[in-house]
Every structure is written in structure tokens, then in C-alpha cells.
C-alpha positions as CSV (number, residue, x, y, z in Angstrom):
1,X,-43.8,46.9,-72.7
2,X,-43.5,49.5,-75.2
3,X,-44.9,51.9,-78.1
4,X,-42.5,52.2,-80.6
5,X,-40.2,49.1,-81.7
6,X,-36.5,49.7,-80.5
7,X,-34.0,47.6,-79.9
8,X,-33.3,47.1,-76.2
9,X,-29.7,47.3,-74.3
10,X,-31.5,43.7,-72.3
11,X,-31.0,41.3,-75.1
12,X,-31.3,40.7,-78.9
13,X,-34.1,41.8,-80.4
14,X,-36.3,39.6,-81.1
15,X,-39.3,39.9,-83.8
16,X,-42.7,41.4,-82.4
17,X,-45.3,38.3,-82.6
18,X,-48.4,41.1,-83.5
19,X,-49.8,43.1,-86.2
20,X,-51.1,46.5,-86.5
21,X,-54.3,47.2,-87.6
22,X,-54.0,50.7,-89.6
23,X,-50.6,52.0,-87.6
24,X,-52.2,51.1,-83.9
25,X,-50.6,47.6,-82.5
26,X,-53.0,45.1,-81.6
27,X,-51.9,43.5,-78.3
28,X,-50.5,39.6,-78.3
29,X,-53.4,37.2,-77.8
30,X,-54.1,36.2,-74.0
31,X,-56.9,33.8,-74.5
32,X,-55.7,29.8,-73.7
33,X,-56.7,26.8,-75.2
34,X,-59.7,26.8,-72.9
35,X,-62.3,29.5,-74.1
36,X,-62.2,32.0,-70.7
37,X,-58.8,30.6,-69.9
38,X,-55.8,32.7,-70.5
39,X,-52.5,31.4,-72.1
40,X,-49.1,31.4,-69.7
41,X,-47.0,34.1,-70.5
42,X,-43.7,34.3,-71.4
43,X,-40.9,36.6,-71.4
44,X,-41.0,37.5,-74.6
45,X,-44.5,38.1,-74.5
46,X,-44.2,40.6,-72.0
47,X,-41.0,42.4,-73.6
48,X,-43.2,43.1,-76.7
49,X,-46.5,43.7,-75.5
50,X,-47.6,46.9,-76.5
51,X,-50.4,48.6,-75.8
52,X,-52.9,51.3,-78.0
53,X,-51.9,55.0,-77.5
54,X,-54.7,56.8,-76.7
55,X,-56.0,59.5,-78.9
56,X,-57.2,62.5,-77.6
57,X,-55.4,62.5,-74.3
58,X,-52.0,61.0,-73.0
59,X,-51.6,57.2,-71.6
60,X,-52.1,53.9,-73.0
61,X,-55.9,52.2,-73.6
62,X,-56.8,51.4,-69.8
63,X,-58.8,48.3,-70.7
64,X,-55.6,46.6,-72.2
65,X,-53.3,47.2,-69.6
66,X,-55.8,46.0,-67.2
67,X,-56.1,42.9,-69.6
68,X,-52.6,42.5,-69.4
69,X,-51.9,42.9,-66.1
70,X,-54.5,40.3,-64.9
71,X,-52.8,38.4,-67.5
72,X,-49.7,38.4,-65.7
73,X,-51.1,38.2,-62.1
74,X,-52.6,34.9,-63.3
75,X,-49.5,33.7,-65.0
76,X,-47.4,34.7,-61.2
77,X,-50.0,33.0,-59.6
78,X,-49.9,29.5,-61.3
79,X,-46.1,29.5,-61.1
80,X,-46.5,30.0,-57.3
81,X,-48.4,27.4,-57.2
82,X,-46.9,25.2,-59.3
83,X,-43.8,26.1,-57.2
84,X,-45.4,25.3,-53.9
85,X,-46.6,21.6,-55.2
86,X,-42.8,20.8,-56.5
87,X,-41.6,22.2,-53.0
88,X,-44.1,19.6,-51.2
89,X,-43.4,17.0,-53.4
90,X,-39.8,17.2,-52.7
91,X,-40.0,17.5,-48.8
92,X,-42.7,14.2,-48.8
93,X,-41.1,10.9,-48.8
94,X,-41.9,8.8,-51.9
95,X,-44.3,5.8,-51.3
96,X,-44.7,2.4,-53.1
97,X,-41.8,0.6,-55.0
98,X,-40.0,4.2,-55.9
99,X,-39.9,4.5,-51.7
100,X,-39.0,0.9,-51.6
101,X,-36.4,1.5,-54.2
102,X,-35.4,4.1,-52.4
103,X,-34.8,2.8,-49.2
104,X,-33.3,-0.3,-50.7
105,X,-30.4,2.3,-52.4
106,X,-30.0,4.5,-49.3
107,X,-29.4,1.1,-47.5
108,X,-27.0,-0.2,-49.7
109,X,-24.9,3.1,-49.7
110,X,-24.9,2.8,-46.4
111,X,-23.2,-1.3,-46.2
112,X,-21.0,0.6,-48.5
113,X,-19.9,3.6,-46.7
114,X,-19.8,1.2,-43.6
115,X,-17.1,-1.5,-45.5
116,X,-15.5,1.5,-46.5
117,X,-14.4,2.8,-43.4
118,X,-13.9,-0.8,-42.1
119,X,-11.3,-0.8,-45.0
120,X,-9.9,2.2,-44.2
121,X,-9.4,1.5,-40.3
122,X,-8.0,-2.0,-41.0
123,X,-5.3,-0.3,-43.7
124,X,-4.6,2.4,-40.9
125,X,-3.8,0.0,-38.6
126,X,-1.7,-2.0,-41.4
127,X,-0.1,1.1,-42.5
128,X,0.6,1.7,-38.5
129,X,2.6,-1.6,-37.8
130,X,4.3,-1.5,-40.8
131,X,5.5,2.4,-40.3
132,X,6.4,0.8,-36.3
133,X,8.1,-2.0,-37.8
134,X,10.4,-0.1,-39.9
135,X,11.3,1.9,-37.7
136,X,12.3,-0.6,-34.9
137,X,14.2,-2.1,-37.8
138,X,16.0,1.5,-38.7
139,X,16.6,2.1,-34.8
140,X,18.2,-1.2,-34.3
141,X,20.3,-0.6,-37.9
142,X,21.8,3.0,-36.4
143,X,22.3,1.1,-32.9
144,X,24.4,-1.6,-34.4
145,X,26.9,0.9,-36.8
146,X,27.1,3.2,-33.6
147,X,28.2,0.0,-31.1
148,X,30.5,-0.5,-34.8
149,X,31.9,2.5,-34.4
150,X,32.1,2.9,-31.0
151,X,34.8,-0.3,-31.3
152,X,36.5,0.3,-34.3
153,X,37.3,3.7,-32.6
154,X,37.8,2.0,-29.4
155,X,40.5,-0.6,-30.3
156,X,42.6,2.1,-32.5
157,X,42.5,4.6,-29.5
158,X,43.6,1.7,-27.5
159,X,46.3,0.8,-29.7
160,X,47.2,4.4,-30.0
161,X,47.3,4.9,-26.5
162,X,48.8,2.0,-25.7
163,X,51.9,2.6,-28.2
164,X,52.5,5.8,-26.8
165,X,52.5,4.5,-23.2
166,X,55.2,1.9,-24.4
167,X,57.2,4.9,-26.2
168,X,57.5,6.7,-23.2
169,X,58.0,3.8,-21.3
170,X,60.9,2.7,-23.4
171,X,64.5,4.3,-22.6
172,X,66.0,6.1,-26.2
173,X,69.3,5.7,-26.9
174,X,70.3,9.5,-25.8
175,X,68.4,9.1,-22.8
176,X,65.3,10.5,-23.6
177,X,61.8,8.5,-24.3
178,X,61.9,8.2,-28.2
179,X,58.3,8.3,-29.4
180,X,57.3,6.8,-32.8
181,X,55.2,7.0,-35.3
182,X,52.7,4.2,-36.0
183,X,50.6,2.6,-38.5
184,X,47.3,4.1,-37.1
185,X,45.4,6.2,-39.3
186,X,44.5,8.4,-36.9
187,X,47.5,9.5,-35.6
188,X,48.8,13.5,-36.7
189,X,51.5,13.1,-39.3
């Protein structure tokens, strides 16, 4: 609401919808399309609704803001209203073939959500034995190259050993044990 037409820091400007009638502004129409009835408002309508200065003393015309302001009580009003119905209308259950539909859809996302984690369980429990599976079958892989190992390194440290124990075993030709050196790649050089 204002007297003189400025632009406001609140939004573009946007053009007055009323006249003046010899300098005073003549207040935006209120009346509805029902005589008696007044017309929603809007926010524009309220951002340029301007009221009659008042002559010989300071203020605005106290029968238009009075106007107006009913006019906006009445406007709050409906939307309350109107607010409250949507409110009920979205907390009440639909009826007929829109709650049969409905209940037929909820039902059906339910069988689905149900499969679903029937799925998933059965794939867990796939994904489970397959994961124990593997690693029996790694465990057994390791077990097998270690008991490899464990031979391989076996015989040669037999060999090893048991070459030595015949070098020191067997009388040199200057009287000492002679000891040789054998194929076995794990003997110091």
C-alpha cells in the first residue's frame, strides 16, 4: 500500500491496475462477480492499493482502508478455509473405485517389495556359498604349495645334510674329513 508510485526494493515494478480521477487514486475494484461478493485478492493487488489522502487533516480516507481491510480479512479467511478442506481431504481415505484402485496399487507394491527381498535373501545366500566355496578352494590351493614346499625343501636339506654326514664320514687323503661341494642350490658358495 502506498501514495505515491515508486519503485520498490521487493520486486519489479509492476504497472498500477487504477486510474486517478483528477490527481486522487481511485482504489482497485473489490466487488466479485456476485453483486455483494468481493473478488479474491492478490498480491499485486495489495502492493498497489492506494488509498485517498485526506485533505484537510493527515491520514488516508478511513472508509477505504476499512473497505480494504475487510477485503483482505475475507480473502485470509477463504484461503483458511480452503486450506482446511485440502488438509481433510488429504488425511480421509479415498472411497469408491479411486480407493479400490488404490488399495489394489498399495497391494501390488507390496507383492513387489515382498519378491524383492525374497530376491535379495536368496542372492545373499548364493553370494554366501559361493564367497565359502572359494575360499575352501583358495585354503586348500595354499595348503597344497606349502605341503610342496615343505618337501621340495625337505628332500634338498636331506640331501644336503646327508652329503655332509658322508664328507665327514669319509677319511681325506691327508687325514682330515675332506668336505665337498655339491650340486644343491642351496648350499653357500
Amino acid at each position: 500500500m502506498h501514495v505515491t508510485h515508486e519503485e520498490h526494493d521487493h520486486g519489479p515494478h509492476l504497472p498500477h491496475s487504477h486510474a486517478s480521477v483528477g490527481g486522487a487514486p481511485v482504489p482497485l475494484p473489490v466487488q466479485g462477480n456476485v453483486p455483494g461478493q468481493f473478488a479474491l485478492l492478490t498480491a499485486p493487488m495489495v502492493h498497489h492499493q492506494v488509498f485517498t489522502v485526506v485533505r484537510l487533516r493527515s491520514g488516508y480516507d478511513l472508509a477505504e482502508v476499512d473497505t480494504f481491510l475487510a477485503h483482505v480479512e475475507t480473502t485470509l479467511s477463504l484461503l483458511w478455509q480452503d486450506n482446511t478442506r485440502l488438509r481433510e481431504r488429504l488425511s480421509t481415505p479415498p472411497t469408491g473405485v479411486e480407493g479400490e484402485t488404490i488399495a489394489a496399487a498399495q497391494r501390488e507394491a507390496l507383492r513387489i517389495l515382498a519378491a524383492a527381498h525374497e530376491d535379495a535373501e536368496r542372492l545373499r545366500g548364493e553370494a554366501a556359498a559361493a564367497a565359502d566355496t572359494l575360499a575352501q578352494a583358495a585354503r586348500q590351493a595354499i595348503e597344497e604349495r606349502l605341503d610342496s614346499v615343505i618337501t621340495d625343501h625337505g628332500r634338498q636339506l636331506h640331501h644336503t645334510l646327508r652329503a655332509l654326514l658322508d664328507d665327514l664320514t669319509t677319511p681325506s687323503p691327508e687325514g682330515t674329513a675332506a668336505v665337498h661341494t655339491h650340486d644343491d642350490p642351496a648350499a653357500p658358495e
